[in-house]
C-alpha positions as CSV (number, residue, x, y, z in Angstrom):
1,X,91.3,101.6,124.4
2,X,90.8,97.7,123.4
3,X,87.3,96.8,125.3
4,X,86.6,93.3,125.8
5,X,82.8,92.2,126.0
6,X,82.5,92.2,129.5
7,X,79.1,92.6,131.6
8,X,79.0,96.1,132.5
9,X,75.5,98.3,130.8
10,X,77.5,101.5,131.9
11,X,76.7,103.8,128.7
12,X,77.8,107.6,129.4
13,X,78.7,110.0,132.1
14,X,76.8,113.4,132.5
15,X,76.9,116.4,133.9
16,X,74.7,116.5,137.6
17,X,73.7,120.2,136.6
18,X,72.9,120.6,133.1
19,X,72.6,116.5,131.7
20,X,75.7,117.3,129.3
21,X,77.5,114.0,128.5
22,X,80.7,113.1,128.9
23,X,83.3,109.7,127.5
24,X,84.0,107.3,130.2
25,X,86.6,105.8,128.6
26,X,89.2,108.8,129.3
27,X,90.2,110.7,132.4
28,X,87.2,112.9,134.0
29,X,87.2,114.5,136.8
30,X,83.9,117.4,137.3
31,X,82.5,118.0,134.6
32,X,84.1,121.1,132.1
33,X,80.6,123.1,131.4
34,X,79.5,123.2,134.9
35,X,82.3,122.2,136.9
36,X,79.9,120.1,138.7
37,X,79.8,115.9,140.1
38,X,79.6,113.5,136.8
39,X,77.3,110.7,137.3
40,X,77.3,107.3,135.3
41,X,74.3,106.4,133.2
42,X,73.7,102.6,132.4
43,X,71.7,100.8,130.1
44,X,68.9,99.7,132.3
45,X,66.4,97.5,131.1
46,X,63.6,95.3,133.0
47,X,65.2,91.6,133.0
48,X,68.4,92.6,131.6
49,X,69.8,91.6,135.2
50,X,67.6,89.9,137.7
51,X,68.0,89.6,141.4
52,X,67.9,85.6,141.3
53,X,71.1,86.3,139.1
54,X,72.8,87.5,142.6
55,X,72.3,84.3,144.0
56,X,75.3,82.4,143.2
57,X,77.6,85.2,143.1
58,X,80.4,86.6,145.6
59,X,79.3,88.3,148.8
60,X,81.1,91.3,147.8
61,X,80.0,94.7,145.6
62,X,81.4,93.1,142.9
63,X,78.2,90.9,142.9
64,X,76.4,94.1,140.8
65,X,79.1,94.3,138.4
66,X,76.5,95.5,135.4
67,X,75.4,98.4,137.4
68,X,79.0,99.0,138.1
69,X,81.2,101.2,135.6
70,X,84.7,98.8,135.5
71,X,84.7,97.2,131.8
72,X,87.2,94.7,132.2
73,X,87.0,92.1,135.2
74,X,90.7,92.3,135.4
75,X,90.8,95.7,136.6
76,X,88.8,95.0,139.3
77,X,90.6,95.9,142.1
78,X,89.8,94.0,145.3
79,X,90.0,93.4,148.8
80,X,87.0,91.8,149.5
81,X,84.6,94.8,150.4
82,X,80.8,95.1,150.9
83,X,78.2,92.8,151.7
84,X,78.8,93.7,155.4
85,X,75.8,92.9,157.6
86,X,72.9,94.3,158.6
87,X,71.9,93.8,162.5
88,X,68.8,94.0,164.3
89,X,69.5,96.1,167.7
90,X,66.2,94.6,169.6
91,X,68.0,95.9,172.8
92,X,68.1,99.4,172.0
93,X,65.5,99.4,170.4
94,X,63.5,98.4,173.6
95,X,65.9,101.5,175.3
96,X,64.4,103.8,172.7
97,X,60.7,102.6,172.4
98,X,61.3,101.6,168.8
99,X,59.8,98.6,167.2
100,X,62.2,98.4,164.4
101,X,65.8,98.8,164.7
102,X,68.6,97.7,162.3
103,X,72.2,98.9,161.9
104,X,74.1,98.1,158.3
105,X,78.3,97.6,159.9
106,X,80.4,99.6,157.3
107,X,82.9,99.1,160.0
108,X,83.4,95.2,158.9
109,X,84.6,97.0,155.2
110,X,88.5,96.2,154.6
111,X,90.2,99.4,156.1
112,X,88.0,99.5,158.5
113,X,85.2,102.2,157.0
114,X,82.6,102.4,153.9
115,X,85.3,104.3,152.0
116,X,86.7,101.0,151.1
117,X,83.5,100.6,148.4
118,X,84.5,104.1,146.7
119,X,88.4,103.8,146.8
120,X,87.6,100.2,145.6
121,X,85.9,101.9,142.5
122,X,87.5,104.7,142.1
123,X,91.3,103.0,141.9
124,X,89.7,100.5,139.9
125,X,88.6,102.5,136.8
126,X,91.9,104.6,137.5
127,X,94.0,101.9,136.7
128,X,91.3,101.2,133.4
129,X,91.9,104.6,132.6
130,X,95.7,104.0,132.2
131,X,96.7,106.4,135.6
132,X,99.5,105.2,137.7
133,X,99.4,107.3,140.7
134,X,96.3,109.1,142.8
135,X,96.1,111.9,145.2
136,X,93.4,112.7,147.7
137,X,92.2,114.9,150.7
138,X,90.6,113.1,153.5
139,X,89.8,113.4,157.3
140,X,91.0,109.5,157.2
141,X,89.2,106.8,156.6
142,X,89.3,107.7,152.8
143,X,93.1,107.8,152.8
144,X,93.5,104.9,154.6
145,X,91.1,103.1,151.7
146,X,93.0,104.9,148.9
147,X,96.4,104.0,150.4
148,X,95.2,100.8,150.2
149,X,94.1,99.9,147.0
150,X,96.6,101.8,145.4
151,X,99.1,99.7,147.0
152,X,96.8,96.6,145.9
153,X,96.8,97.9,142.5
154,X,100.8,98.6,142.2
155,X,100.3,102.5,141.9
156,X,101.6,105.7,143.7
157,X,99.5,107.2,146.0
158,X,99.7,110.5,148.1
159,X,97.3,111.3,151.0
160,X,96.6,114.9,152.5
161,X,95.5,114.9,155.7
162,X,94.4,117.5,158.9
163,X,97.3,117.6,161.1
164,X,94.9,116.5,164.2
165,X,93.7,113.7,162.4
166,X,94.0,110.8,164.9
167,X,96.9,108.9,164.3
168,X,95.9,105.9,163.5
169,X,94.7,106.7,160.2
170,X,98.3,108.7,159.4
171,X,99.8,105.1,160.7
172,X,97.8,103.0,157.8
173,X,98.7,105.3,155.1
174,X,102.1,105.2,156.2
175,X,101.8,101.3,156.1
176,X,100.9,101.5,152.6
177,X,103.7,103.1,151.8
178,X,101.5,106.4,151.0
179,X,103.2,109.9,150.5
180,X,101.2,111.3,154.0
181,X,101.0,115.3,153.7
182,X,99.8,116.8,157.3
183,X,97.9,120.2,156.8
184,X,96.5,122.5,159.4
185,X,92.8,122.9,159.2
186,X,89.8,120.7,157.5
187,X,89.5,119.1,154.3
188,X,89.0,121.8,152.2
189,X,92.4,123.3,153.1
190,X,93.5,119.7,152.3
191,X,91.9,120.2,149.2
192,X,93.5,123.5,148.2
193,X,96.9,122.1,149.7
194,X,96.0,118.8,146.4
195,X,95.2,121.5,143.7
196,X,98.6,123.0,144.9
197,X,100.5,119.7,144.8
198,X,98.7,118.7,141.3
199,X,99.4,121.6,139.4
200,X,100.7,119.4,136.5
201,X,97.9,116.9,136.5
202,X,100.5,114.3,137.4
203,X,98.3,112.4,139.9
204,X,94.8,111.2,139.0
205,X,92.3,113.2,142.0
206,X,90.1,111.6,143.8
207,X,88.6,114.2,145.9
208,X,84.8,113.0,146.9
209,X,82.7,113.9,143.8
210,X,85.6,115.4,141.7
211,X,85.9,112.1,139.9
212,X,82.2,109.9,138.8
213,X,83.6,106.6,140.0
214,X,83.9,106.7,144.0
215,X,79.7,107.2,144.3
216,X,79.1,104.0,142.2
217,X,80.9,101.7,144.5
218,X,79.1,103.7,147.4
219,X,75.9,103.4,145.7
220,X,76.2,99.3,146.4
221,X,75.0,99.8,149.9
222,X,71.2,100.6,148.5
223,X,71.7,97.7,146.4
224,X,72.7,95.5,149.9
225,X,70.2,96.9,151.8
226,X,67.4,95.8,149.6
227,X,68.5,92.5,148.7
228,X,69.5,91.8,152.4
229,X,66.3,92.8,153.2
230,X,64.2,90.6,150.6
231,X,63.7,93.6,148.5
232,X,61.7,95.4,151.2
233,X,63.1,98.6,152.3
234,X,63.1,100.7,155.5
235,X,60.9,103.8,156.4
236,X,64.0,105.9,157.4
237,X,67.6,105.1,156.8
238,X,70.1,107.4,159.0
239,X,73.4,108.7,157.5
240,X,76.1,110.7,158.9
241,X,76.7,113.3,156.1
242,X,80.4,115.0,155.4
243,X,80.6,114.7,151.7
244,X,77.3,112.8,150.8
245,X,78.8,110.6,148.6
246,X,76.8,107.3,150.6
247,X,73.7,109.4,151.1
248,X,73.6,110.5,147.2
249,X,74.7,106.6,146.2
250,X,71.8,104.6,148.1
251,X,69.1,107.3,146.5
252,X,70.9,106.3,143.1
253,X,70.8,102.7,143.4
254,X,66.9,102.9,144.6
255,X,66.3,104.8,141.3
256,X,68.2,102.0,139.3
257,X,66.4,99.0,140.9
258,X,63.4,100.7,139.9
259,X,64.2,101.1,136.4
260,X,65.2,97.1,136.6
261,X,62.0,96.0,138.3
262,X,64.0,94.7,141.2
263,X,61.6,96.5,144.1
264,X,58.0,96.0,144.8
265,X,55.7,98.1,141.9
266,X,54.2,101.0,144.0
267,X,57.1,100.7,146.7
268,X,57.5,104.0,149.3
269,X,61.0,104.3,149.1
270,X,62.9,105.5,152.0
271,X,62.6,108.9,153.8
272,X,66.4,109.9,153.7
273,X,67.8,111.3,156.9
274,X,71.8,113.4,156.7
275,X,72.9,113.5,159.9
276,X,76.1,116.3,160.6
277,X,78.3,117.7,163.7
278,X,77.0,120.4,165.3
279,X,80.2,122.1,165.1
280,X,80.4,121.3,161.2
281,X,76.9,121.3,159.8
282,X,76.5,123.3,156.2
283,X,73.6,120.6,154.8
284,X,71.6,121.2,157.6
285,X,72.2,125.1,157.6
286,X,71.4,125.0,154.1
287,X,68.6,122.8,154.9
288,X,66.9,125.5,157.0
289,X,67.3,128.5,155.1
290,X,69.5,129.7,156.9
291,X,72.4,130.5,153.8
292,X,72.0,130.1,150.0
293,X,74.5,127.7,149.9
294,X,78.0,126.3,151.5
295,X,80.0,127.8,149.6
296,X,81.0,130.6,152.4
297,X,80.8,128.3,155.4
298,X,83.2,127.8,158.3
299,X,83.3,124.9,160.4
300,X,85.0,123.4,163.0
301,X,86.9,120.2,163.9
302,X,84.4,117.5,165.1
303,X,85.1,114.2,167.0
304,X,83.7,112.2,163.8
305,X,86.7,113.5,161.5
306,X,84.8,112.1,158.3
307,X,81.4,114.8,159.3
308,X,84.1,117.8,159.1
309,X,83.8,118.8,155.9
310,X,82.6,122.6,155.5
311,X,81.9,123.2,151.9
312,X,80.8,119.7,150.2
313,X,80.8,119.8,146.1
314,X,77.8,117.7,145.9
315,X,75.4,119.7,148.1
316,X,72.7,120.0,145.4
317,X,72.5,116.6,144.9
318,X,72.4,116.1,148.6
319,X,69.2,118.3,149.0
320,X,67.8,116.7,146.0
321,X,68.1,113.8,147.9
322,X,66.3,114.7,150.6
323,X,63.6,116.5,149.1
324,X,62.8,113.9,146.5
325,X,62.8,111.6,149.7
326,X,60.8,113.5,152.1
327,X,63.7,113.5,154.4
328,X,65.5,115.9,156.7
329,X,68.8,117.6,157.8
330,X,69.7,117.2,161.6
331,X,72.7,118.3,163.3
332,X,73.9,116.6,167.1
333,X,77.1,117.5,169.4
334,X,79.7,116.0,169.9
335,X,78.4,114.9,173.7
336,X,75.4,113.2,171.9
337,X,77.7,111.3,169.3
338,X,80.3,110.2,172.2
339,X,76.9,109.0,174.4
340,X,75.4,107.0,170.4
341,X,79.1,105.3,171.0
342,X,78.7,104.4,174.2
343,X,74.8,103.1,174.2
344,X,75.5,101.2,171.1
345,X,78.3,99.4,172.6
346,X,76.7,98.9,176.1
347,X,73.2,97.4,174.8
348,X,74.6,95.6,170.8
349,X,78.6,94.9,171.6
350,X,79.2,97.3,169.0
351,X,82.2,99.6,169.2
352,X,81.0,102.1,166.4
353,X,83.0,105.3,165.0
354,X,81.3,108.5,166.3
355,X,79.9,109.1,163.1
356,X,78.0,105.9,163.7
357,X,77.5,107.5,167.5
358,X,75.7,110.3,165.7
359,X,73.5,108.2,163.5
360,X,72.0,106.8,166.8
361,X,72.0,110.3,168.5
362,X,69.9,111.6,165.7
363,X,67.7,108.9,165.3
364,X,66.2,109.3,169.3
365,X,66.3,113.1,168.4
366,X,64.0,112.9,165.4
367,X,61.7,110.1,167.3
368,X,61.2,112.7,170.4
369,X,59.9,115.5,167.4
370,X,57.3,112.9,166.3
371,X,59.4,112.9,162.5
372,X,60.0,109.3,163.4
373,X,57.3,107.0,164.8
374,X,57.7,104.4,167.3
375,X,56.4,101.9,164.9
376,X,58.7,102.8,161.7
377,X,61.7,100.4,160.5
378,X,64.5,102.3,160.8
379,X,68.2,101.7,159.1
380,X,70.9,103.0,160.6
381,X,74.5,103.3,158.7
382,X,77.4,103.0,161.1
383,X,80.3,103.7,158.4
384,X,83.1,102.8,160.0
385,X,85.1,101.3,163.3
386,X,85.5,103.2,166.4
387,X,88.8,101.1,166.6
388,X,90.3,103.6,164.0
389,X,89.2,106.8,166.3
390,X,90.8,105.6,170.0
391,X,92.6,109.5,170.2
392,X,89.4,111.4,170.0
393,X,87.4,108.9,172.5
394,X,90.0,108.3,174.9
395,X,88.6,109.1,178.7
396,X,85.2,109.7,177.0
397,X,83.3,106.3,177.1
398,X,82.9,106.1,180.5
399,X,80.2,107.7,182.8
């Protein structure tokens, strides 16, 4: 491959189980001692990249582009995501007796959801790596995102999809001109249905975690939320949790600011909060002991499509997460996520997926146990638009 000089520090990829490494300059998908995530290493230095270097730049993730793993700016493949706001809900927070309240709109991303900043990456170093078409299972928003920027990036893309997906989502990737592929059940039977398409290795996977590049554009929303925030971070940032790709990415980010002197020497770093569907919950399960691991669980379709997903790759890093946090696992019904819409549109103006529904649901849950107090800062991640999910709310947002 002919690299230009170009400012990306990414050095290696390696292996989240055993540290193996791995060329990131060739087709990888999990990694072939452990079959486990890849993460990207970078050459992190204090002062090789300072946050007064941000200032000038686009407000887009493209902004971090050393701590991001595309080598050649022209590869970049763009629509113009991240950077999306973050709000201060003094209204609810009055509602809720909280003193600090802020939400972080993923919903504002092109395509509607934070998948945009992982299909951004992803597609990006794709078309680096010389592939010409993808494949992916998703409960939407991620199809929708891939559809996208594989269209954007003149490439082939096919999206497997639950059959009761709303169909919005199925709509977009048709738009796109996406191969859509309707199977009954949840994502991992999507997944199985992709293995069973890709046989030949024809289509470059993009499954969450099964390729190293989707977390890294993810991972931009710790970056955001620091620099938004003047470099001060939250007590507690909320996120609904399917495949843990965001949750995994913001702890990643934190560790890399650190290493580049970008926070505060002697900073607490954020307790970490994974938020699931009651009816689709393996973290928390895990989380309390109650199995060994996911790989044996059964769950069950969920109003927030993009929280059904049974038997995520990167639980261990998800629980690394949390402990090395101090955070917790917490599960809420689909009644509680559906009433998070509604409060969060009645008292902010904000018409948030359910996932986002959840996120508040789980935050007044967690401040009635005492694990939040009244007087913390509090982030919650809404990650994407409840414009996208009008077939599973319909009759449900009124009293």
């Amino acid at each position: 491959m002919n690299v230009a000089l170009t400012s990306s520090l990414l050095g290696d990829l390696h292996c989240s189980q055993c540290g193996k490494t791995y060329d990131p300059f060739s087709r990888q998908t999990v990694s072939r001692c452990c079959q486990a995530p890849l993460l990207c290493d970078y050459v992190l230095d204090v002062g090789s990249v300072l946050p007064s270097d941000l200032a000038s730049r686009p407000k887009s993730l493209w902004r971090y582009e050393e701590l991001l793993p595309v080598i050649q700016p022209d590869n970049q493949v763009s629509l113009g995501e991240g950077f999306t706001p973050i709000l201060t809900l003094n209204r609810l927070a009055n509602h809720a007796n909280l003193q600090h309240l802020l939400l972080k709109d993923e919903g504002l991303n092109p395509t509607g959801s934070f998948k945009a900043r992982g299909l951004s990456m992803a597609i990006s170093k794709a078309k680096e790596n010389g592939e010409q078409a993808c494949i992916i299972p998703t409960a939407g928003n991620a199809g929708v995102a891939m559809a996208a920027y594989c269209a954007r990036a003149g490439m082939e893309a096919v999206v497997v999809m639950p059959r009761h997906t709303p169909d919005a989502f199925k709509e977009a990737c048709r738009a796109y001109n996406a191969r859509l592929i309707e199977v009954d059940g949840l994502i991992n039977d999507c997944a199985a249905k992709v293995q069973e398409i890709n046989q030949s290795g024809a289509y470059f996977d993009v499954s969450t975690l099964k390729e190293p590049y989707r977390l890294e554009g993810k991972k931009t929303m710790g970056f955001e939320i620091a620099e938004q925030l003047a470099w001060q971070l939250p007590d507690v940032i909320v996120y609904p949790t399917g495949g843990g790709t965001g949750l995994i990415g913001i702890w990643k980010a934190f560790d890399e600011m650190e290493s580049l002197g970008w926070l505060p020497q002697h900073v607490t770093l954020p307790r970490m909060v994974a938020v699931q569907a009651e009816s689709c919950c393996p973290i928390v399960t895990t989380w309390q002991g109650k199995q060994l691991n996911s790989k044996q669980y059964v769950g069950q379709p969920t109003l927030a499509n993009g929280l059904a997903v049974p038997r995520p790759i990167g639980e261990p890093l998800i629980l690394n997460t949390l402990l090395e946090s101090g955070g917790t696992a917490i599960a809420v019904s689909d009644e509680d996520m559906v009433k998070g819409v509604r409060e969060l549109a009645r008292y902010e103006g904000l018409f948030v997926a359910p996932e986002g529904g959840a996120v508040w649901a789980a935050t007044k849950k967690l401040l009635q146990q005492g694990w939040i107090q009244p007087n913390e800062r509090v982030l919650l991640l809404n990650t994407g638009s409840g414009q996208s999910y009008l077939d599973n709310l319909k009759g449900k947002l009124t009293d």
